[in-house]
C-alpha positions as a printed NumPy array, in Angstrom:
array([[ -7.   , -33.463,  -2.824],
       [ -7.565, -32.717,   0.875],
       [ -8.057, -29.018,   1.007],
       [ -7.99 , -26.251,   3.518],
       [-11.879, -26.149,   3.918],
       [-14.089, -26.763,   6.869],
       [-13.753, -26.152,  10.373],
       [ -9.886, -27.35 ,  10.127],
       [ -9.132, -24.89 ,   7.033],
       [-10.702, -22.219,   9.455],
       [ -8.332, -22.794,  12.212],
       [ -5.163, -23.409,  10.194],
       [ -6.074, -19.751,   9.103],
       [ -6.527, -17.966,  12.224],
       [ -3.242, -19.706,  13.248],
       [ -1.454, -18.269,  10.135],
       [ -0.425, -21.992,   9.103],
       [ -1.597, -20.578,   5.439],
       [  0.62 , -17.447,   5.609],
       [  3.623, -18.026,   3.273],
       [  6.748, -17.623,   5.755],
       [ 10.173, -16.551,   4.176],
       [ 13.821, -17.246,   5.214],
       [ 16.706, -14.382,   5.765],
       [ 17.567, -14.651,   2.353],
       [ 14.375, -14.631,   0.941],
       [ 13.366, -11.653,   3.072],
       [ 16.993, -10.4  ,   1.541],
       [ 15.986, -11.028,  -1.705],
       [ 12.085,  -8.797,  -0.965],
       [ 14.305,  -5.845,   0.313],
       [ 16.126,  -5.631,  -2.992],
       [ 12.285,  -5.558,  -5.013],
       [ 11.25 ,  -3.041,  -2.112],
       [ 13.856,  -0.751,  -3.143],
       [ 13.463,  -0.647,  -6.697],
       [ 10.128,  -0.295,  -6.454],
       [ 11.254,   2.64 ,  -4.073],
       [ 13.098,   4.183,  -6.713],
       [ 10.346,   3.832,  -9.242],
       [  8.145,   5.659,  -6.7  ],
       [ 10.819,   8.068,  -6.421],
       [ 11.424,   8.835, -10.088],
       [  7.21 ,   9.24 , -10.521],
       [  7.652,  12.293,  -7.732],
       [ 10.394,  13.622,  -9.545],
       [  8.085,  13.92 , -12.647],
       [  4.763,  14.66 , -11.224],
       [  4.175,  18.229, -12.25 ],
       [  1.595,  20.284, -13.583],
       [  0.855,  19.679, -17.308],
       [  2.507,  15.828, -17.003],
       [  0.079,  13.079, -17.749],
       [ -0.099,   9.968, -15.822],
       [  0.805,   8.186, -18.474],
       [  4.221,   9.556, -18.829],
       [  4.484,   8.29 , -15.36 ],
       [  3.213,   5.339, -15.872],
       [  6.196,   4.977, -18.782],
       [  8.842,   6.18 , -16.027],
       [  7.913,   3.431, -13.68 ],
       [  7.812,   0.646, -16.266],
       [ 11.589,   2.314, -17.373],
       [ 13.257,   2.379, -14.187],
       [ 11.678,  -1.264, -13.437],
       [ 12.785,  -3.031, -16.581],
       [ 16.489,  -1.007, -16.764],
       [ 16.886,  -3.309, -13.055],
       [ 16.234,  -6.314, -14.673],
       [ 12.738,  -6.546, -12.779],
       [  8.841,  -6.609, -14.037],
       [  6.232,  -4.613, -13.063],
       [  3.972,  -6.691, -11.003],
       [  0.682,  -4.571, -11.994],
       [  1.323,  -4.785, -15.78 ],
       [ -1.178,  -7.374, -17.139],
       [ -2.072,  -8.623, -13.524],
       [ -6.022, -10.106, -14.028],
       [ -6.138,  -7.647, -17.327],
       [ -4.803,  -4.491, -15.697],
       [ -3.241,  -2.46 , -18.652],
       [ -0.186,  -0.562, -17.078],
       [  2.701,  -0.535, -14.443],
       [  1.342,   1.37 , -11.924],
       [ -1.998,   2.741, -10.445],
       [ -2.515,   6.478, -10.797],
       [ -5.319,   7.749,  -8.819],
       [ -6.112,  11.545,  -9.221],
       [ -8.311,  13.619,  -6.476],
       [-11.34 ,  11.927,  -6.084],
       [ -9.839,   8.378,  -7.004],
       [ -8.788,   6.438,  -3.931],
       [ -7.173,   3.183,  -5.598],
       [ -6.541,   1.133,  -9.223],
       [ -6.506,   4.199, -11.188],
       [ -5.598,   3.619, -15.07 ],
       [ -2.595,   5.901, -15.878],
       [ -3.576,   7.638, -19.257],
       [ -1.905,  10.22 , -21.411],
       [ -5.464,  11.813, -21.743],
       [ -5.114,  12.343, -18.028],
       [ -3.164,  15.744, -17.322],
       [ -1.842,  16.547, -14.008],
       [ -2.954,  20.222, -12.741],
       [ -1.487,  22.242, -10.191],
       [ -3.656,  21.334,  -6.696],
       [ -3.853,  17.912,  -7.666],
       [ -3.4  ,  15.104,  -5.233],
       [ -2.112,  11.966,  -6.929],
       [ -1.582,   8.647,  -5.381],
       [  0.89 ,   6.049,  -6.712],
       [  0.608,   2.275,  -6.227],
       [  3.631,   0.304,  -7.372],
       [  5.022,  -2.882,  -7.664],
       [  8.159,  -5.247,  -9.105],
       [  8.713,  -8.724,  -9.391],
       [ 12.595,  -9.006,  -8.954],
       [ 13.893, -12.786,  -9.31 ],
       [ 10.352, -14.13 ,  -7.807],
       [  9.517, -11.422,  -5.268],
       [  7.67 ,  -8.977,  -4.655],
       [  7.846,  -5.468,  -3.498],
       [  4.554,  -3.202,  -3.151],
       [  4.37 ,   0.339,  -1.722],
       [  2.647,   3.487,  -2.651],
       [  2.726,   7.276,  -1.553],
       [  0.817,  10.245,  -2.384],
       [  2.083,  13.552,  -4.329],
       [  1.167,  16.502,  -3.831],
       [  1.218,  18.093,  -7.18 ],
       [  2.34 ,  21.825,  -7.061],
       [  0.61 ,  23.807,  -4.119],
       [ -1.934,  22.298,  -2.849],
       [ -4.153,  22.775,   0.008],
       [ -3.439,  22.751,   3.975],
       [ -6.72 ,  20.429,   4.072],
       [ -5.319,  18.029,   1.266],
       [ -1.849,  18.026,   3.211],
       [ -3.325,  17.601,   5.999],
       [ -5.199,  14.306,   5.064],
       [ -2.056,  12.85 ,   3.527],
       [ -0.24 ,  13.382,   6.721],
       [ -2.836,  11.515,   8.319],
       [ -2.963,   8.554,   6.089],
       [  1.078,   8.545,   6.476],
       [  0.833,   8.706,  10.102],
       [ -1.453,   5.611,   9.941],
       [  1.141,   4.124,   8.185],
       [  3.824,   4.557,  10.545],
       [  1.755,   3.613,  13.332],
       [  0.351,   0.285,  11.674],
       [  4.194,  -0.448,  10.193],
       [  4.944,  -0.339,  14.382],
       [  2.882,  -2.982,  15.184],
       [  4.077,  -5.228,  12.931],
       [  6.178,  -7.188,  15.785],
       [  6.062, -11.424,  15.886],
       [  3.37 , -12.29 ,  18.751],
       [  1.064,  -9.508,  17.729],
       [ -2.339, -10.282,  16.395],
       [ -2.916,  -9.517,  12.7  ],
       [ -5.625,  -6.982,  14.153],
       [ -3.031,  -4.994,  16.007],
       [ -1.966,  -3.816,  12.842],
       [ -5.76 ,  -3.196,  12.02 ],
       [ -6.382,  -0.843,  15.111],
       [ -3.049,   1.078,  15.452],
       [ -3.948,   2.336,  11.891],
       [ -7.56 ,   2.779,  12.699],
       [ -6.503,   5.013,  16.068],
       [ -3.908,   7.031,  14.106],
       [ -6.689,   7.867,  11.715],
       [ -9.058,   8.607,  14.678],
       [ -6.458,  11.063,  16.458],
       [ -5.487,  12.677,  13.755],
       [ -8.89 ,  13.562,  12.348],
       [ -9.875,  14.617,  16.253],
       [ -6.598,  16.754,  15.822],
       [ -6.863,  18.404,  12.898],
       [-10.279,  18.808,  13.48 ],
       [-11.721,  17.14 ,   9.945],
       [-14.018,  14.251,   9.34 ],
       [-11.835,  11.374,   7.94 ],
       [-12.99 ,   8.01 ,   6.471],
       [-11.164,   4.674,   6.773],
       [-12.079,   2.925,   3.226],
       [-13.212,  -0.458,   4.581],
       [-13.429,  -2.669,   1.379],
       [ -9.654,  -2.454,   0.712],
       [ -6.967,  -2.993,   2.702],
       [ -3.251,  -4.272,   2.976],
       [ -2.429,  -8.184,   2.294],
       [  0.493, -10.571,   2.533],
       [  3.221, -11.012,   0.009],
       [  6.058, -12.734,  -1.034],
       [  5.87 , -15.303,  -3.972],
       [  2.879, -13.44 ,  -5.667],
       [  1.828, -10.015,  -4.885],
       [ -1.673, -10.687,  -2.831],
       [ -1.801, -13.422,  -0.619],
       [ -2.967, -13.916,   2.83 ],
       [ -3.449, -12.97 ,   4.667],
       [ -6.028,  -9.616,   4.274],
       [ -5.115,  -6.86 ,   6.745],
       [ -8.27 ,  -4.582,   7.29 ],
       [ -7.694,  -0.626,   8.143],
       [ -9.862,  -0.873,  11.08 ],
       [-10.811,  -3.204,  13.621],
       [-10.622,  -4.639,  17.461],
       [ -7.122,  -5.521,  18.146],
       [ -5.943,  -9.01 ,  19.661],
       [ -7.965, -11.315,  16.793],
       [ -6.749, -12.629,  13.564],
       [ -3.474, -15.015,  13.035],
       [ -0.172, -14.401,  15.374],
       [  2.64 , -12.703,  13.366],
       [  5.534, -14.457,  13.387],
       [  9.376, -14.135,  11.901],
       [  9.273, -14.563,   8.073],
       [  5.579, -13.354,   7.604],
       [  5.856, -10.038,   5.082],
       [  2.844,  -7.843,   4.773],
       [  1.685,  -4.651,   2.59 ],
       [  0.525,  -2.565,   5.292],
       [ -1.598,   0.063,   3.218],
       [ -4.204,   2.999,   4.966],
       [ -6.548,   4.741,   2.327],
       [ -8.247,   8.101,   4.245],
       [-10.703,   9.927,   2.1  ],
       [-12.061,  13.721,   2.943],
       [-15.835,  12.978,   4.357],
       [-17.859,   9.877,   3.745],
       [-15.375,   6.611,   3.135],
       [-18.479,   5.194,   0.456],
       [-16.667,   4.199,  -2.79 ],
       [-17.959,   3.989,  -6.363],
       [-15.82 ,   1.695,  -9.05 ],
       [-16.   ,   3.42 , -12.451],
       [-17.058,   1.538, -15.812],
       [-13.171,   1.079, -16.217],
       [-13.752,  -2.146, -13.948],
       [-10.997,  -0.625, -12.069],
       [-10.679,   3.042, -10.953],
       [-12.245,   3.08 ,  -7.207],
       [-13.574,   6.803,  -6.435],
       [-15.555,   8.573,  -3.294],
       [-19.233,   8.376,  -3.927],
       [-19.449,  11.723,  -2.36 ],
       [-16.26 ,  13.251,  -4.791],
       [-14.398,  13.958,  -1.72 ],
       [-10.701,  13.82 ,  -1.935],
       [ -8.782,  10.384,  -0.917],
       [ -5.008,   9.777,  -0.293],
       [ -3.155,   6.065,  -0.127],
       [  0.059,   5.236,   1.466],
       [  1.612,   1.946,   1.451],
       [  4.845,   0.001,   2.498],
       [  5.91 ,  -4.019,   2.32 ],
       [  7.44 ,  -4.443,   5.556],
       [  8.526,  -7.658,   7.171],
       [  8.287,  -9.854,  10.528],
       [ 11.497, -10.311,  11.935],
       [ 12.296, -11.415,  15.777],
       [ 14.187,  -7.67 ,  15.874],
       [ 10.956,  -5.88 ,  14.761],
       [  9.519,  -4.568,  11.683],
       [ 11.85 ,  -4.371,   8.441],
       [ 10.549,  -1.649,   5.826],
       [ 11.526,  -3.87 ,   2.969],
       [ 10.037,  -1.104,   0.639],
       [ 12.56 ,   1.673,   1.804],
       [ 14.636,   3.496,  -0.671],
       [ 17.885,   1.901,  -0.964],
       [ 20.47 ,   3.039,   1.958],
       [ 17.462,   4.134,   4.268],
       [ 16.357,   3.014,   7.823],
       [ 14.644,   0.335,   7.46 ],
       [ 14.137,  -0.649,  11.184],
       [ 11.651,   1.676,  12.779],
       [ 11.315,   1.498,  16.172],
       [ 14.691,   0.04 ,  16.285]])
């Protein structure tokens, strides 16, 4: 009956005593749901063209998920009504794939995925650019993915959580200073641990002071995931209860990996199958 609340909940929080921590095996067991839910990502790219709607996708991720054996974490998850999140343009995050929702060429589609393969979870998401788009829209998707990379690096046991919180937040900052564009961190969402169930704690913000927050330790397993909208990071949900858009109808981007604590660094448990999965290494 004895709960985590108080002053001594507090603590046991900041020390990460409330972060679910996983053995080799289990860690093992998140690589194989990482890389499925790498190949679903990686059949949606093959499909996202002009004149496809997100729907279809949204049927090829559900395929290649079920043909493994696996479910799609997203399907049904607090009433969400498909197996991945399709956001288009203007939509940074939870977008409802829809068949009424046709791809055009210059679109900019982000992909959030997930599987639940015997009990574990695997969560990663990319953006695709669909046809040509611009250098400007490129150019913000490189930055989110550099973000990535960078926060995926500091992911090392003895780091702070918010070490993982600035190195994304400086990536974003140098790489708006070098392409010479205004780029917003979206501060309400962020990445989250995961293991058992898909969110748990603990929350990783995009941006903050580095050194505070829980120490990472071996067997911790994170979603490390940078959203970078064009402009003004203000955010609008839709009457969809879901579908999370720029107030100012500038364009977003979203990249995402699961990647573990281990004593030899970060492991990118969401890597295709057969891929490095040590960087830094």
């Amino acid at each position: 009956m004895n709960g985590r609340g108080g002053l001594r909940g507090a603590i046991a929080r900041y020390r990460g005593r409330d972060i679910e921590l996983k053995t080799g095996r289990q860690l093992e067991a998140m690589r194989e749901a990482g890389a499925l839910v790498a190949a679903a990502l990686a059949a949606v790219t093959e499909h996202a063209k002009p004149g496809v709607s997100t729907g279809e996708l949204d049927a090829v991720a559900e395929q290649t998920i079920r043909d493994a054996g696996a479910v799609p974490s997203f399907l049904g998850y607090h009433g969400f009504p498909a197996s991945i999140c399709a956001s288009v343009n203007e939509q940074i995050v939870h977008g409802i794939p829809s068949p009424s929702q046709v791809l055009a060429e210059g679109d900019l589609l982000s992909v959030d995925c997930g599987a639940i393969l015997d009990g574990w979870h695997g969560d990663s998401a990319v953006t695709i650019a669909v046809g040509a788009v611009s250098d400007a829209d490129l150019a913000l998707s490189a930055a989110c993915k550099a973000a990535l990379d960078a926060g995926i690096l500091a992911v090392r046991a003895g780091a702070r959580l918010t070490d993982v919180s600035h190195a994304i937040e400086k990536a974003c900052e140098e790489a708006a200073h070098a392409d010479r564009a205004d780029y917003g961190i979206v501060a309400e969402y962020g990445g989250h641990g995961i293991g058992t169930s898909m969110h748990m704690d603990p929350f990783l913000p995009n941006h903050g002071e580095p050194g505070k927050g829980p120490r990472l330790r071996p067997g911790m397993a994170l979603a490390v995931e940078p959203m970078l909208v064009a402009g003004d990071p203000e955010t609008e949900e839709l009457a969809d209860g879901w579908t999370v858009v720029t107030a100012s109808g500038g364009r977003a981007v979203h990249w995402e990996h699961t990647v573990a604590v281990t004593e030899d660094g970060p492991w990118l448990l969401t890597a295709p199958a057969g891929a490095p999965d040590r960087p830094g290494a």
